[in-house]
matplotlib code that plots the C-alpha trace (Angstrom):
import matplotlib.pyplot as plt

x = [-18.9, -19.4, -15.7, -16.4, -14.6, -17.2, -16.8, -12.8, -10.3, -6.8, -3.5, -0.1, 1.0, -1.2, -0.3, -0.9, -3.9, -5.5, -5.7, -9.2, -12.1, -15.3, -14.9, -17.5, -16.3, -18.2, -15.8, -18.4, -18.9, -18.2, -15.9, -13.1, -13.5, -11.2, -10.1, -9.2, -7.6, -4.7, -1.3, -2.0, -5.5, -5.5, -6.0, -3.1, -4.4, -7.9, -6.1, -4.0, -7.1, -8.8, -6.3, -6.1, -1.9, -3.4, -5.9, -8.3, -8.0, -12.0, -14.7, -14.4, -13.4, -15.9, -15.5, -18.7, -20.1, -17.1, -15.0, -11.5, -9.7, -11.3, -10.7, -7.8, -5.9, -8.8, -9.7, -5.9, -6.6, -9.8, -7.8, -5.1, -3.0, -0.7, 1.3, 2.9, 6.1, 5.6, 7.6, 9.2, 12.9, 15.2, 16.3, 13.1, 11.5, 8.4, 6.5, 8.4, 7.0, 3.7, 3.8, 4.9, 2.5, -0.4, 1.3, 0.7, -2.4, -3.5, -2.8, -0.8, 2.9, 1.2, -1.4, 0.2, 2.8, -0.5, -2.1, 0.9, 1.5, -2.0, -1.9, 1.3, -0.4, -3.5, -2.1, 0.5, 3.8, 4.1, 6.9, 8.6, 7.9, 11.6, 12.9, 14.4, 11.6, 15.4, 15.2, 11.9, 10.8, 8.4, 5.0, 5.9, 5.9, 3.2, 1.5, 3.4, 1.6, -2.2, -0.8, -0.6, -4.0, -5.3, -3.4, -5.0, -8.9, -8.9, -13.0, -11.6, -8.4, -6.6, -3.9, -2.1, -0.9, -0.2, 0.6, 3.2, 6.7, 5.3, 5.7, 2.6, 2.8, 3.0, -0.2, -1.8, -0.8, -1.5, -5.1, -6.2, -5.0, -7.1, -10.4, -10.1, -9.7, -12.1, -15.1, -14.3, -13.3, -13.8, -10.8, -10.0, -7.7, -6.0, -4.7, -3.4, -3.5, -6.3, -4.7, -6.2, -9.3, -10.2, -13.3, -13.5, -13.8, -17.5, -16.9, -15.0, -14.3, -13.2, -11.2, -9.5, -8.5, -10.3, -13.3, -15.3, -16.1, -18.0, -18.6, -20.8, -20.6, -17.8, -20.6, -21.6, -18.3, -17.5, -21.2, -19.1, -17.2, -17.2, -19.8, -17.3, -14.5, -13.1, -14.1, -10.5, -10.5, -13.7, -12.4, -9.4, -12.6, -14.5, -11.6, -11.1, -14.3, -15.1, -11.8, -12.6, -16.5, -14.6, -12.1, -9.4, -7.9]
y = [164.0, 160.4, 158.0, 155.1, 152.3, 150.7, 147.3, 147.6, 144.9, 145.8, 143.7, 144.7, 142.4, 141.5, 137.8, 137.8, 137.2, 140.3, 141.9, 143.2, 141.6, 143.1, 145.2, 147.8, 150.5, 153.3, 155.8, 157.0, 160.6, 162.1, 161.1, 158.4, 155.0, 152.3, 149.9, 146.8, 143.7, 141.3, 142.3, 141.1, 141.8, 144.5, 147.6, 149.4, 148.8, 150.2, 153.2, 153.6, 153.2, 155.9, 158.2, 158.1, 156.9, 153.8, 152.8, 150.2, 147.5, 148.0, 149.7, 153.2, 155.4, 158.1, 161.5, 163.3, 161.2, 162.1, 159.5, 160.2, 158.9, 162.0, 164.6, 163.2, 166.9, 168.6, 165.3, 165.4, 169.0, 168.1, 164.7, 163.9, 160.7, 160.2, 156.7, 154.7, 156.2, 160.3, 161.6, 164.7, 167.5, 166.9, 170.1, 171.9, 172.9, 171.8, 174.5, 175.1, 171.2, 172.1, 175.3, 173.5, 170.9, 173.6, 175.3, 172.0, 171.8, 175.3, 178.1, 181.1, 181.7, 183.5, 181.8, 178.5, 180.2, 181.1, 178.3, 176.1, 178.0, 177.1, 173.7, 172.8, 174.8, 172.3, 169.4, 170.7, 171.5, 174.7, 174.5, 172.4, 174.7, 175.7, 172.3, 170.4, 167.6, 165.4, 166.0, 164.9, 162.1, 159.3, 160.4, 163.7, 163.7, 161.7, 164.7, 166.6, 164.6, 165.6, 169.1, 169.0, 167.7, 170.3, 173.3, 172.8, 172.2, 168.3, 166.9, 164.0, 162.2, 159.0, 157.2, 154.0, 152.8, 156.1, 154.5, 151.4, 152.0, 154.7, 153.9, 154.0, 157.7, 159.0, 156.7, 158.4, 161.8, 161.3, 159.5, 162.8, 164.8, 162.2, 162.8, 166.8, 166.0, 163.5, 165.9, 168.6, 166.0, 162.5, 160.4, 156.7, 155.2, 151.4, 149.4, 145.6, 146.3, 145.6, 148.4, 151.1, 150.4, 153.6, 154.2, 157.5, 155.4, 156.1, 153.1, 149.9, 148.2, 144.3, 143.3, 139.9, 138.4, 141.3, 141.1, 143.1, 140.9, 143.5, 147.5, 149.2, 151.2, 150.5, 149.3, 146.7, 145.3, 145.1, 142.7, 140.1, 139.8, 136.6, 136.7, 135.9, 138.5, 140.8, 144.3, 145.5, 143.0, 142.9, 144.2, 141.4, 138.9, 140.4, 140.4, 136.7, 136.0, 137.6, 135.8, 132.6, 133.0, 133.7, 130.7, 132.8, 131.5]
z = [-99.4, -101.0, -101.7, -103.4, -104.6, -107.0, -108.2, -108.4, -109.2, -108.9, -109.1, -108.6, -111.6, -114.3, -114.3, -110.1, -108.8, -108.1, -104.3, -104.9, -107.0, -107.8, -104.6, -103.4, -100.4, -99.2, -97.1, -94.0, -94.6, -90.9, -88.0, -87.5, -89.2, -88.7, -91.4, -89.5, -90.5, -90.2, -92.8, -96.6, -96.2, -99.0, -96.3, -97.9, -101.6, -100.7, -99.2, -102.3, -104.7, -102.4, -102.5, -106.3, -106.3, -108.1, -110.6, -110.6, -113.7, -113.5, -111.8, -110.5, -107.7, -107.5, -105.1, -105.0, -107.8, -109.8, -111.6, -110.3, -113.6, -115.4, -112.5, -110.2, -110.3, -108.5, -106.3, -105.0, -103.7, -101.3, -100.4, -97.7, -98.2, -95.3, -96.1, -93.6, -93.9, -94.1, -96.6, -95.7, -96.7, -94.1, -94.8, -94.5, -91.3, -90.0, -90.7, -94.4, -95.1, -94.0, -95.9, -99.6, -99.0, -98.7, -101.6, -103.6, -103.1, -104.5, -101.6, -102.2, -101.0, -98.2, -97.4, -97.3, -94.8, -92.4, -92.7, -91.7, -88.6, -87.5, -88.5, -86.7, -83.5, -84.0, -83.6, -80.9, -82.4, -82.2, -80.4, -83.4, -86.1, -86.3, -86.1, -89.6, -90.1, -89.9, -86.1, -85.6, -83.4, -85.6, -83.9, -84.3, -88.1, -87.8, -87.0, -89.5, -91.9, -90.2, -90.6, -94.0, -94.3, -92.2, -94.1, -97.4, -96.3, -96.7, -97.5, -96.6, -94.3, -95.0, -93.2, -93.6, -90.6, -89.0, -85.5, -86.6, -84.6, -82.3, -78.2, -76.4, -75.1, -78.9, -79.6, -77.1, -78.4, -81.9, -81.1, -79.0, -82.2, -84.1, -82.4, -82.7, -86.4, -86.9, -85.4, -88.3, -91.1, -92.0, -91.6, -92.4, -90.5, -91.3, -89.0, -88.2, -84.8, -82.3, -79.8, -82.6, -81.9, -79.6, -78.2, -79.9, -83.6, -85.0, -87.7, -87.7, -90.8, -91.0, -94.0, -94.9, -98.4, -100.2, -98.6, -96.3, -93.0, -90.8, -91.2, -88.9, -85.7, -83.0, -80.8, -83.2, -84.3, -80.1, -79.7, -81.9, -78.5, -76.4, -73.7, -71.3, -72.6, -69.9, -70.9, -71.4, -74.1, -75.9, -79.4, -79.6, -78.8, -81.2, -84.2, -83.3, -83.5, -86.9, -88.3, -87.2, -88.8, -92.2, -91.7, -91.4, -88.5]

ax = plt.figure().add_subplot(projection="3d")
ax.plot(x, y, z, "-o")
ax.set_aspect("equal")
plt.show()
């Protein structure tokens, strides 16, 4: 599995300047990667491009070697796009959710019925299956949203700031989720916050005004750190330090 932003540029308004220039992305193929960077920094825009809502004013978005602007129905089906806010019918249960999103994507009636049972059990909500999405607590349709994914074979994860307005225990829920997820699928994950940055993340990616600032394995984003940083804080250090190299800050 290869997604590729190659050589996009992409503006929300023709006469603004544009949010990404001449940009090149390769998504990592296995595990979690983390898109990194401070708000404005055209994280959400990459995830849009990747998940084929937007299109580039030029270059391409390639799945698989694919272009996506000449096969986006089928790229849709092998692709999960969870935005920051999860859509969702109030008046549909969980598991009915689940089960149209599957149905979406290509599954039967059925099938889609099965498979949503199953996801809801992977990512522990089983006991929520019943419940109108409505009644839900934020984290838990957070993983609603991974459901969905998981209910329709997904090549390939995103999600946009899938932990904003969740309390520390439901980060910790949803990141163990994460990491069964991630060992089956490739998922990339965007974030502004430094906190995200588990140690179960394969890939770190640094983005500010459009631009790629670091990607490479957790371990070598962390060796950006202060010599002096406490442990407990080596990945702030290392953000700070990586912003201030580009001027940012």
């Amino acid at each position: 599995m290869t997604l590729l932003l190659d050589r996009v540029t992409f503006s929300y308004h023709r006469w603004l300047r544009p949010v990404l220039s001449r940009f090149t992305y390769e998504v990592p193929g296995e595990g979690l990667t983390i898109l990194l960077g401070p708000n404005g920094a055209g994280k959400s825009t990459t995830m849009a491009l990747l998940a084929g809502t937007v299109a580039p004013r030029a270059g391409r978005v390639l799945f698989s070697g694919t272009d996506l602007t000449s096969a986006s129905r089928g790229y849709r089906r092998h692709v999960a796009w969870l935005p920051q806010r999860v859509p969702s019918s109030r008046q549909l249960t969980a598991r009915e959710y689940v089960a149209y999103v599957a149905w979406l994507k290509g599954e039967s009636r059925s099938r889609a019925w099965e498979r949503a049972g199953a996801a809801l059990d992977q990512v522990g909500l089983t006991e929520q299956a019943g419940r109108k999405t409505a009644r839900l607590s934020g984290g838990q349709l957070r993983r609603v949203g991974i459901a969905c994914a998981l209910a329709h074979d997904a090549r390939v994860i995103l999600l946009d700031e899938p932990t904003a307005g969740l309390d520390p225990h439901q980060r910790t829920v949803f990141r163990d989720v994460l990491r069964e997820v991630a060992a089956k699928t490739p998922v990339l994950m965007s974030t502004h916050d430094i906190a995200d940055l588990a140690d179960e993340a394969d890939t770190v990616t640094l983005m500010d005004g459009g631009r790629i600032l670091h990607h490479g394995g957790t371990r070598s984003f962390l060796d950006h750190a202060r010599p002096d940083a406490a442990p407990a804080r080596r990945a702030e250090s290392a953000y700070a330090v990586l912003m201030r190299l580009d001027g940012s800050q």
